[in-house]
C-alpha atoms as a printed R data frame, in Angstrom:
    type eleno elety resid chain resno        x        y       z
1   ATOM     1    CA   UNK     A     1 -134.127  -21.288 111.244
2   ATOM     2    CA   UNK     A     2 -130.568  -23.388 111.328
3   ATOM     3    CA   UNK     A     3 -132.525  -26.608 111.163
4   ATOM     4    CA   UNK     A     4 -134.899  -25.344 108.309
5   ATOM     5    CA   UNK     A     5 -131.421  -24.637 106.574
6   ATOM     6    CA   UNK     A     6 -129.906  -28.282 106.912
7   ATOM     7    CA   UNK     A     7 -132.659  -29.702 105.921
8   ATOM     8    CA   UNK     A     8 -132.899  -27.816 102.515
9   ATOM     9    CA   UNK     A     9 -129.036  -28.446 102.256
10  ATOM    10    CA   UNK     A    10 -129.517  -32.664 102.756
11  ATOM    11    CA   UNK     A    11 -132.229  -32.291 100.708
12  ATOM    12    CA   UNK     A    12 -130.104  -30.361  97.579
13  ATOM    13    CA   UNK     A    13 -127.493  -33.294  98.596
14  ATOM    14    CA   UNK     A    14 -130.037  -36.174  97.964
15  ATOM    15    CA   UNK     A    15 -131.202  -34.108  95.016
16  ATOM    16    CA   UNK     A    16 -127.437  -34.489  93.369
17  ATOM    17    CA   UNK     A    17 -126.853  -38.085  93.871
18  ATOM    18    CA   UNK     A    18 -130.551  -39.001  92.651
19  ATOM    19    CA   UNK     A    19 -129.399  -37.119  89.406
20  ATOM    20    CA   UNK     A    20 -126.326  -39.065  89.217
21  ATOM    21    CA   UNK     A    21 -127.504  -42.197  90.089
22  ATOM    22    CA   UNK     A    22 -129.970  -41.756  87.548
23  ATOM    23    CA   UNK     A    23 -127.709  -41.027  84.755
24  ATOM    24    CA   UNK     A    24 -125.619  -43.770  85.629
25  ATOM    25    CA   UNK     A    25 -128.523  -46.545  85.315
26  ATOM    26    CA   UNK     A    26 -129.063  -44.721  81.746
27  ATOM    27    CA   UNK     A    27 -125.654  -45.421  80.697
28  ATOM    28    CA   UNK     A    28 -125.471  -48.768  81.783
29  ATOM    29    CA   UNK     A    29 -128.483  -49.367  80.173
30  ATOM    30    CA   UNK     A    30 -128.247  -47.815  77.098
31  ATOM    31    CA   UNK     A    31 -124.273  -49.724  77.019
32  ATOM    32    CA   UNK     A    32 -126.398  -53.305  77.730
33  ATOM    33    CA   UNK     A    33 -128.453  -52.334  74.649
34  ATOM    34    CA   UNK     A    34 -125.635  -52.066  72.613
35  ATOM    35    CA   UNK     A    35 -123.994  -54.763  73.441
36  ATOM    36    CA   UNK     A    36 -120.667  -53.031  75.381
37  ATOM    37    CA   UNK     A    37 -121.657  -53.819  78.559
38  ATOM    38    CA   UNK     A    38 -123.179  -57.635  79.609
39  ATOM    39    CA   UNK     A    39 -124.604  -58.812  83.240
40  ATOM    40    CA   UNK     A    40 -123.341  -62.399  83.704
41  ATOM    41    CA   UNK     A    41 -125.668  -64.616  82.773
42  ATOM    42    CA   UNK     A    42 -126.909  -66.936  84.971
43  ATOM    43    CA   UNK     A    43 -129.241  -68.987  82.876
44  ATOM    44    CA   UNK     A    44 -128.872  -72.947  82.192
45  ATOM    45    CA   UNK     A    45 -129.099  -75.222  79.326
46  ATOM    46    CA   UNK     A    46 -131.884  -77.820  79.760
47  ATOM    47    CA   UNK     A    47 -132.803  -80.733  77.619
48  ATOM    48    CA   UNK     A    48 -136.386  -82.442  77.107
49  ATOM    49    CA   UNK     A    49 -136.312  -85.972  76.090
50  ATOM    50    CA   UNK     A    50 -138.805  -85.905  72.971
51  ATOM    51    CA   UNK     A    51 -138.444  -89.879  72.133
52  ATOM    52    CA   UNK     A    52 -137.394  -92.314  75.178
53  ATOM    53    CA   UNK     A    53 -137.880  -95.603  76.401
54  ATOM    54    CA   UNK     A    54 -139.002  -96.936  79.759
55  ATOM    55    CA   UNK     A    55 -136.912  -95.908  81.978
56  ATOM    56    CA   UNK     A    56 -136.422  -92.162  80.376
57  ATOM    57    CA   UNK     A    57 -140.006  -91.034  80.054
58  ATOM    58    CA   UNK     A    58 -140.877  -88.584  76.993
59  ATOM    59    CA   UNK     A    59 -141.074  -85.507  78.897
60  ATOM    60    CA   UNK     A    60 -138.384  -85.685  80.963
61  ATOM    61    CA   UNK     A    61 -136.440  -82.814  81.606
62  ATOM    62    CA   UNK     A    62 -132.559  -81.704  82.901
63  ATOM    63    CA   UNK     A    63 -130.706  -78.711  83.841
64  ATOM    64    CA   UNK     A    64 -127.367  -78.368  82.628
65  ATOM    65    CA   UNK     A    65 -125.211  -76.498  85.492
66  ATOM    66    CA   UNK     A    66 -122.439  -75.429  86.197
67  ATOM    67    CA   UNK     A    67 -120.680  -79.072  86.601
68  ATOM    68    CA   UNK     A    68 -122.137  -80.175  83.629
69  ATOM    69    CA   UNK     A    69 -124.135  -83.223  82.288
70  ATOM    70    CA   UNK     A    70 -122.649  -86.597  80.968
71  ATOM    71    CA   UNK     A    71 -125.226  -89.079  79.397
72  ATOM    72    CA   UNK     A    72 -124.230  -92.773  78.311
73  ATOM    73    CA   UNK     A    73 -125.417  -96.203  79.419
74  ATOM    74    CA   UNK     A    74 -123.098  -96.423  82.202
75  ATOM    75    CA   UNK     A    75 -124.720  -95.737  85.533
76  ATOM    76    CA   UNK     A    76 -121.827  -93.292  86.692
77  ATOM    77    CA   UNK     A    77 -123.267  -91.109  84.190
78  ATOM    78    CA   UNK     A    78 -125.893  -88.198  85.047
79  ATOM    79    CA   UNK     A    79 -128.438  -89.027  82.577
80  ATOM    80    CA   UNK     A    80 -128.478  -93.152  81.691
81  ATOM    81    CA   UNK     A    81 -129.200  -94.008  78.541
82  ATOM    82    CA   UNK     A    82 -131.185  -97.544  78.526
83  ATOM    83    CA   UNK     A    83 -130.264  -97.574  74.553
84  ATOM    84    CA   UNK     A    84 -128.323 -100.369  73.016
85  ATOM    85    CA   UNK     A    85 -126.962  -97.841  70.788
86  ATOM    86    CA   UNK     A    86 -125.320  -95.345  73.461
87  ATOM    87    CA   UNK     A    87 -121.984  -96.175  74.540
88  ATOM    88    CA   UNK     A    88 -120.987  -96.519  78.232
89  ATOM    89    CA   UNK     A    89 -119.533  -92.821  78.419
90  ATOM    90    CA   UNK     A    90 -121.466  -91.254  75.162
91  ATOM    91    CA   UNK     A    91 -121.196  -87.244  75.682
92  ATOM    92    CA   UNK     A    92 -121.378  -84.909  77.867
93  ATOM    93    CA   UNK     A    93 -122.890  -81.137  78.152
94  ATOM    94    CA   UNK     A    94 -121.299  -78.487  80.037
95  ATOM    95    CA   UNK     A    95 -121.334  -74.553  80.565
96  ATOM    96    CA   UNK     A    96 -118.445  -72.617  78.798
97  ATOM    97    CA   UNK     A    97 -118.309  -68.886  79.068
98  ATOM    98    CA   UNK     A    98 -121.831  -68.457  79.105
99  ATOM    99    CA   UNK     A    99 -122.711  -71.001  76.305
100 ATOM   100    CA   UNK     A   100 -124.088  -74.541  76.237
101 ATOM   101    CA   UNK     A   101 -121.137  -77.174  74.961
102 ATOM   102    CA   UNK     A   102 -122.240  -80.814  73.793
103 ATOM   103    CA   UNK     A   103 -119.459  -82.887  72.809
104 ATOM   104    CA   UNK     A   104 -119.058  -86.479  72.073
105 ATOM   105    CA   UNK     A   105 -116.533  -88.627  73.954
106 ATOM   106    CA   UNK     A   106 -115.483  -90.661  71.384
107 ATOM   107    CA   UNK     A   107 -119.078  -92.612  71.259
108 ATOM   108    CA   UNK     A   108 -118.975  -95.737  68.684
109 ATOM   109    CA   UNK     A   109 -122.196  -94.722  67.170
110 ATOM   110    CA   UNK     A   110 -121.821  -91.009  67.362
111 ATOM   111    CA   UNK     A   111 -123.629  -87.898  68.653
112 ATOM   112    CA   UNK     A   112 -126.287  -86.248  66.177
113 ATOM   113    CA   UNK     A   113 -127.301  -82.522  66.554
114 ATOM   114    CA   UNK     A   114 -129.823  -81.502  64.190
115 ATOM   115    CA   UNK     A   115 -129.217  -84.304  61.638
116 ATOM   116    CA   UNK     A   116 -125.226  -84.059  61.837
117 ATOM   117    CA   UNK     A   117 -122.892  -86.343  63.293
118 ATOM   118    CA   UNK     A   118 -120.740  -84.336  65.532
119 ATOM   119    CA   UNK     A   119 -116.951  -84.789  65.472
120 ATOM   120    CA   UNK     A   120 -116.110  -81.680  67.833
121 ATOM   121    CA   UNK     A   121 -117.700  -79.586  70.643
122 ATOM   122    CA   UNK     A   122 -120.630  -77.767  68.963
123 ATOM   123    CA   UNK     A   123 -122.171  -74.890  70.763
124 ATOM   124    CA   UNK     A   124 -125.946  -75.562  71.664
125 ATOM   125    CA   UNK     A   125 -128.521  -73.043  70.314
126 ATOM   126    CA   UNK     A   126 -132.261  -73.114  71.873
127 ATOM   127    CA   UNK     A   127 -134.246  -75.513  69.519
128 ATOM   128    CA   UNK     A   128 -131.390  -77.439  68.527
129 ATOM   129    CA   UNK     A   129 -132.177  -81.635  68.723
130 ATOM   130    CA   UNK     A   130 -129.627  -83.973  70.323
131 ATOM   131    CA   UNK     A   131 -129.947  -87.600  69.143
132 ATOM   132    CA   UNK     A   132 -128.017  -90.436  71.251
133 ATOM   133    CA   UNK     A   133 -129.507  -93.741  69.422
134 ATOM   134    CA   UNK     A   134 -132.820  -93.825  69.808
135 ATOM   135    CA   UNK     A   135 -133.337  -91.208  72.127
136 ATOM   136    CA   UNK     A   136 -134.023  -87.709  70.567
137 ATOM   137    CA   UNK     A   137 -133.583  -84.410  73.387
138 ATOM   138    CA   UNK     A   138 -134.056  -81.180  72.854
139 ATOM   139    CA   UNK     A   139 -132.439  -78.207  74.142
140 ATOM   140    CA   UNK     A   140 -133.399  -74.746  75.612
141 ATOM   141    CA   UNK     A   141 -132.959  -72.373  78.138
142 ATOM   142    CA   UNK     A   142 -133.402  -72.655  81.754
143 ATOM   143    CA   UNK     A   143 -135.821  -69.992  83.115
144 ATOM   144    CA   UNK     A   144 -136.504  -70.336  86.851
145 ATOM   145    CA   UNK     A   145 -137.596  -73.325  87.138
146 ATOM   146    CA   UNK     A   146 -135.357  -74.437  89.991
147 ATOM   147    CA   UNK     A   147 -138.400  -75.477  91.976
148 ATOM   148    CA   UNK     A   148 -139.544  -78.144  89.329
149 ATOM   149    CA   UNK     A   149 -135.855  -80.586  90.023
């Protein structure tokens, strides 16, 4: 009869923290919704190369991490740009807070996104075209595709 007893009073435990556990996930949830309450994100920029050359096929594609991204024609950089146009160090991407930076570095024939020259770091929004001479990128967001670099 004892053990029938503890039992029902693990059980009526279990019971309690189900209900509270459950109305905790609801409030985080219902906080996510509106906006109080954000996971970290751990999503990626990535860039597409729409028109290349030779040596940076059409198609291409790159993950921008956590460390970042530089482009230019110098081969330090982690994107080379075989463009007569790009300058040695030309730009760079990078993560800030969450958000997708491109900047230029002070390039001699500038940095284009969507049409504009860009004079200061300009947050990247998906569909948003990056043009470097005559190479044209554009960027989105990286969704699990880690197994495809």
């Amino acid at each position: 009869m004892q053990f029938v007893l503890v039992i029902g009073r693990l059980a009526f435990v279990a019971i309690i923290y189900l209900f509270l556990f459950r109305i905790f996930t609801a409030l985080v949830a219902d906080l996510q919704m509106k906006g109080i309450f954000q996971r970290p994100t751990s999503e990626y920029g990535r860039l597409e190369v729409l028109t290349g050359s030779e040596s940076l096929s059409k198609g291409s594609i790159f993950r921008v991490d956590g460390k970042g991204l530089s482009l230019g024609r110098g081969k330090q950089n982690d994107i080379v740009l075989p463009d007569h146009f790009a300058s040695i160090d030309h730009a760079v991407f990078r993560l800030q807070k969450g958000h997708t930076i491109v900047e230029d570095l002070g390039s001699t024939n500038g940095t284009w996104v969507n049409g504009e020259q860009i004079h200061s770091p300009v947050q990247m929004v998906v569909g948003d075209y990056v043009k470097i001479g005559s190479i044209t990128f554009q960027y989105s967001r990286w969704q699990n595709e880690s197994s495809k670099l």
